[in-house]
C-alpha positions as CSV (number, residue, x, y, z in Angstrom):
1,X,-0.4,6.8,3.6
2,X,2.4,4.3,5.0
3,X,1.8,1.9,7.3
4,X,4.0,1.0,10.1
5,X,6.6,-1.9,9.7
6,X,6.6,-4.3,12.7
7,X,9.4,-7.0,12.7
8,X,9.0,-10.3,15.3
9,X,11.5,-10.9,16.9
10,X,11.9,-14.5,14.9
11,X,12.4,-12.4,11.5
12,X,15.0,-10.3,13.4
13,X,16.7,-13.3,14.3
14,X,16.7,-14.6,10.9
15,X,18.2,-10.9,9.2
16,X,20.9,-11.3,11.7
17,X,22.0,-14.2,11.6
18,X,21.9,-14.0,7.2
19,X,23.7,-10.5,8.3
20,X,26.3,-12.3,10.2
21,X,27.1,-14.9,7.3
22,X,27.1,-12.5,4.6
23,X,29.6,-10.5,6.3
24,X,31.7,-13.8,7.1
25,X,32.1,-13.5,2.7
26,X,33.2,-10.6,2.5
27,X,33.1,-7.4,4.7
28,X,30.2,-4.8,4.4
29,X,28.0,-7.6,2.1
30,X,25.7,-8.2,5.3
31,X,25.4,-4.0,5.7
32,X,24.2,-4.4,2.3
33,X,21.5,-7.3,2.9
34,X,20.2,-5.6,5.5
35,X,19.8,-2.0,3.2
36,X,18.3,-4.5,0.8
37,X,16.0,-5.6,3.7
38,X,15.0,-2.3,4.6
39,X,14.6,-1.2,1.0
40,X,11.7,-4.0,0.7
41,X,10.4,-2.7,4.1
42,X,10.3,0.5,2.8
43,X,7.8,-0.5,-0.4
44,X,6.0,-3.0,1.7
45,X,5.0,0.1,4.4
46,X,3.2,2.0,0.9
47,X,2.3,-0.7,-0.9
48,X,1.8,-3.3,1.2
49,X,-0.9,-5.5,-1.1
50,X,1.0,-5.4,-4.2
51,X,1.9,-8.9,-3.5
52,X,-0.1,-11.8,-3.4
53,X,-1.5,-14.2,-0.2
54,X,1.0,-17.6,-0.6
55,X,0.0,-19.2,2.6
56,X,-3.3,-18.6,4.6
57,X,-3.0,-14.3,4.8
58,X,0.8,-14.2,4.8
59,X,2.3,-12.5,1.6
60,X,6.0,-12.6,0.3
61,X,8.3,-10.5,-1.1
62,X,11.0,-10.5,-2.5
63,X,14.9,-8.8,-1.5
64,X,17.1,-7.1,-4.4
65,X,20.2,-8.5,-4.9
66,X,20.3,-11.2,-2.0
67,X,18.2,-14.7,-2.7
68,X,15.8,-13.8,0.4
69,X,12.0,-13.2,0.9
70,X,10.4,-11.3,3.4
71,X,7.1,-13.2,4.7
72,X,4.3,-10.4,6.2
73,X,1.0,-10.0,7.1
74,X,-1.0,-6.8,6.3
75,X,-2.9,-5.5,9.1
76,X,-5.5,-2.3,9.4
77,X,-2.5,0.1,10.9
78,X,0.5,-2.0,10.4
79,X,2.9,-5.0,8.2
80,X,4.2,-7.1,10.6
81,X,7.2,-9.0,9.4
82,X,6.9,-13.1,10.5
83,X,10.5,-13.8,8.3
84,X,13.3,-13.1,6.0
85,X,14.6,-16.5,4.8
86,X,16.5,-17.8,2.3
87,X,14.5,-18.5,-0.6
88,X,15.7,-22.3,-0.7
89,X,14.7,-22.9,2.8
90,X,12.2,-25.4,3.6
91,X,8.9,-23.4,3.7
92,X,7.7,-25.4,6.7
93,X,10.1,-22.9,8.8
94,X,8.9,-19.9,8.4
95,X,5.0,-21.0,7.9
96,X,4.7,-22.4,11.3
97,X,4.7,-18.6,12.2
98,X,1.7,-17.9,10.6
């Protein structure tokens, strides 16, 4: 069974704003990051546990083709998403949303 996929606003921010840039290199690349976003959605919703706890309950994955990870939290009926970053960000960013 799937679980729902519940994005914060904050990790909506941060897709669109990577969207925006990617698109800024070449047009249709930020369509693309966010397929590749949505792809990793998709596998978190049915396999939400595959990946392992990096800080406090928070879990990250990672997004094909683009150098971001998506941060979540499993929940009884739900993921919810808490960010899509860069994976050379400063980690203190997105773990202040834990």
């Amino acid at each position: 069974m799937s679980k729902q996929i519940i994005v914060r606003p904050l990790a909506e921010a941060d897709m669109a704003e990577a969207q925006e840039w990617y698109n800024a290199q070449r047009l249709g690349l930020g369509e693309q990051f966010i397929l590749c976003v949505e792809e990793t959605f998709e596998r978190l919703s049915h396999t939400p546990e595959m990946h392992q706890k990096v800080f406090k309950d928070a879990r990250r994955a990672f997004v094909r083709r683009f150098p971001y990870l998506v941060y979540y939290r499993v929940r009884s009926d739900a993921v919810v998403v808490l960010a899509v970053v860069h994976g050379r960000r400063d980690p203190r960013l997105w773990q202040a949303r834990v």
